[in-house]
VMD Tcl script that draws the C-alpha trace (Angstrom):
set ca {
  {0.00 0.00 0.00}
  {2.91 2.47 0.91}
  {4.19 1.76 -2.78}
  {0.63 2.62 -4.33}
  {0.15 5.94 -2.41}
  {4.00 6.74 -3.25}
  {4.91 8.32 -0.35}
  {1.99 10.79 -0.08}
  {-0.05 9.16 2.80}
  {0.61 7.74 6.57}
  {-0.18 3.94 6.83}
  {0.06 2.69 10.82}
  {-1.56 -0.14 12.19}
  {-3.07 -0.23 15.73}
  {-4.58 -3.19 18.89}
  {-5.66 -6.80 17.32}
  {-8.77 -7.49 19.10}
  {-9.32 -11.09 18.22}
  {-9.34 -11.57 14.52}
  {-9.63 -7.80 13.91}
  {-6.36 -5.57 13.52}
  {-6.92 -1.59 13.67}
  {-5.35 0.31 10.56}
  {-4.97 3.63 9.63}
  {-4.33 5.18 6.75}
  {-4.26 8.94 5.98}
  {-4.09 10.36 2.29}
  {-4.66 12.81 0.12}
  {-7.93 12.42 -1.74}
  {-6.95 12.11 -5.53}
  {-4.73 8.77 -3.81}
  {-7.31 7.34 -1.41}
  {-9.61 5.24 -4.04}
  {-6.13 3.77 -5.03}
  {-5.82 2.95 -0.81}
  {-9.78 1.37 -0.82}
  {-8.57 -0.80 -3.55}
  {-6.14 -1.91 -2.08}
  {-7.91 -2.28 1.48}
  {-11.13 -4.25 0.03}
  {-8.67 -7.69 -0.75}
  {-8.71 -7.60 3.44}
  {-12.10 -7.44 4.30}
  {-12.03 -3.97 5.94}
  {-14.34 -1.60 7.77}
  {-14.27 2.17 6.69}
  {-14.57 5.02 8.75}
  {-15.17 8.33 7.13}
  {-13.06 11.25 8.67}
  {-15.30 14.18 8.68}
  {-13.62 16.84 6.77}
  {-13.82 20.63 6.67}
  {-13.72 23.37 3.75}
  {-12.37 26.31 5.99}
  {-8.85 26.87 5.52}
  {-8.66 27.59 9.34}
  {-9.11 25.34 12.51}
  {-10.48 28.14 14.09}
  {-13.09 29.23 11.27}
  {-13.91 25.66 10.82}
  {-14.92 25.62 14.78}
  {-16.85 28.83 14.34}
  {-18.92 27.06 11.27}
  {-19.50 24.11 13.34}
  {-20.55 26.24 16.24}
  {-23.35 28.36 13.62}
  {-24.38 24.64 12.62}
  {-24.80 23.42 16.00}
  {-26.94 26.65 17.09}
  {-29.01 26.09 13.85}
  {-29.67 22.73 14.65}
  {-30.76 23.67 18.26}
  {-33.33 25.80 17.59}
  {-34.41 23.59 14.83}
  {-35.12 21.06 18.05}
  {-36.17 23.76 20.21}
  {-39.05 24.26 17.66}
  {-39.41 20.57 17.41}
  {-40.32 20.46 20.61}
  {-42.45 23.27 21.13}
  {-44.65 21.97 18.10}
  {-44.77 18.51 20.17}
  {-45.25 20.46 23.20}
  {-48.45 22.25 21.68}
  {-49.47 19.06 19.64}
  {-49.55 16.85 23.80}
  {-51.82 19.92 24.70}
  {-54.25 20.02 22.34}
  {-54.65 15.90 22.38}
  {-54.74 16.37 26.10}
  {-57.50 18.42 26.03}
  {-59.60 16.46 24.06}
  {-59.03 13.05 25.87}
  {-59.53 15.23 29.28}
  {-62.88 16.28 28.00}
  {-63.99 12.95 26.99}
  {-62.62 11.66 30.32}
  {-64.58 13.59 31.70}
  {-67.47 12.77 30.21}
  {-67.51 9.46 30.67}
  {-66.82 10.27 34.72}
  {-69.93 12.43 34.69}
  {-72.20 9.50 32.56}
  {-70.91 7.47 35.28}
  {-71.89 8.97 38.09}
  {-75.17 9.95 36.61}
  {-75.57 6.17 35.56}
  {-74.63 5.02 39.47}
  {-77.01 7.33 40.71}
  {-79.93 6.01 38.86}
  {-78.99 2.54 39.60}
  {-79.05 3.63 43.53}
  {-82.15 4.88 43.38}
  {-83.95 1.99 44.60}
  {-82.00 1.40 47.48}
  {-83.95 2.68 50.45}
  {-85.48 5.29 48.21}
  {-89.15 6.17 47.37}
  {-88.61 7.02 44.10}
  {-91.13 5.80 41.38}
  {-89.48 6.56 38.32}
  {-85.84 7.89 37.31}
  {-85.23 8.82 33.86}
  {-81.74 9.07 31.92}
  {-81.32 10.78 28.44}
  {-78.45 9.22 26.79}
  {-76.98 10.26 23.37}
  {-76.33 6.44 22.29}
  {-78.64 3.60 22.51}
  {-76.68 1.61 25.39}
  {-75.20 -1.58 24.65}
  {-76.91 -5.47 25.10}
  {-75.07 -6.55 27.87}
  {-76.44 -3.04 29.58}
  {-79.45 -3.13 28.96}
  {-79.37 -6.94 29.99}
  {-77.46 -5.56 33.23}
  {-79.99 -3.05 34.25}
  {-83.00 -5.68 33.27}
  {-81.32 -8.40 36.28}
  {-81.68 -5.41 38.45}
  {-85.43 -5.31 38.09}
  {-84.60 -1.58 35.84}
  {-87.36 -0.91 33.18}
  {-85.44 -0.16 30.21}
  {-87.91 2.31 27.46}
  {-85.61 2.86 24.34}
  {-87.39 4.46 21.52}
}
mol new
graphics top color blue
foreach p $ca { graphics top sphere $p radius 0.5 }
foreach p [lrange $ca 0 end-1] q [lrange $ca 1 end] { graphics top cylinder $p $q radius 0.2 }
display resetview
């Protein structure tokens, strides 16, 4: 490999961890297909290198740093929109929790009615005809059920 990149790129090798031996090579770009080529009759792993345009370290850390702050309020949107989207399907399911609390206790009422009560009729609007196995539930407990 040091013969193909002709003395344009650094070639070390690292730790064998069982069958495995850590290389790394480090070349210019026009020579590194030449270095994959050569890599690929040994079964490797690659690891891209992130790379930067700026001609400075410090510039390059400054661009990375804009990126970064970009990306944060990107996710700081994110999760305001999730934020507001929890709320809103919050409020719904509250409301129907609720609802089905208050048909509840309206239901338990009625049903309590005859115990120790002198009450001759009770009467319950409800906005869906209530299921068989209700209306068969009430009927055990001696309930007249009128359903138009």
């Amino acid at each position: 490999m040091q013969s193909a990149l002709q003395g344009q790129g650094v070639f070390a090798t690292g730790n064998r961890n069982r069958d495995w031996v850590y290389v790394l090579v480090a070349a210019p770009a026009d020579k590194m297909p030449t270095a994959l080529q050569t890599l690929i009759l040994y079964d490797f792993v690659q690891t891209e290198v992130p790379s930067s345009e700026e001609p400075d370290l410090k510039r390059a850390l400054v661009k990375l740093d804009e990126n970064k702050g970009k990306v944060a309020s990107e996710l700081e949107l994110a999760h305001v929109e999730l934020k507001t989207a929890r709320t809103e399907a919050g409020k719904t399911l509250n409301e129907l929790a609720d609802t089905v609390q208050d048909n509840l206790i309206i239901l338990r009422g009625v049903l309590k009615l005859g115990e120790g009560m002198k009450a001759s009729h009770s009467f319950a609007w409800l906005e869906k005809a209530p299921s068989a196995k209700v209306i068969a539930a009430l009927l055990a407990h001696g309930t007249v059920v009128e359903t138009e």
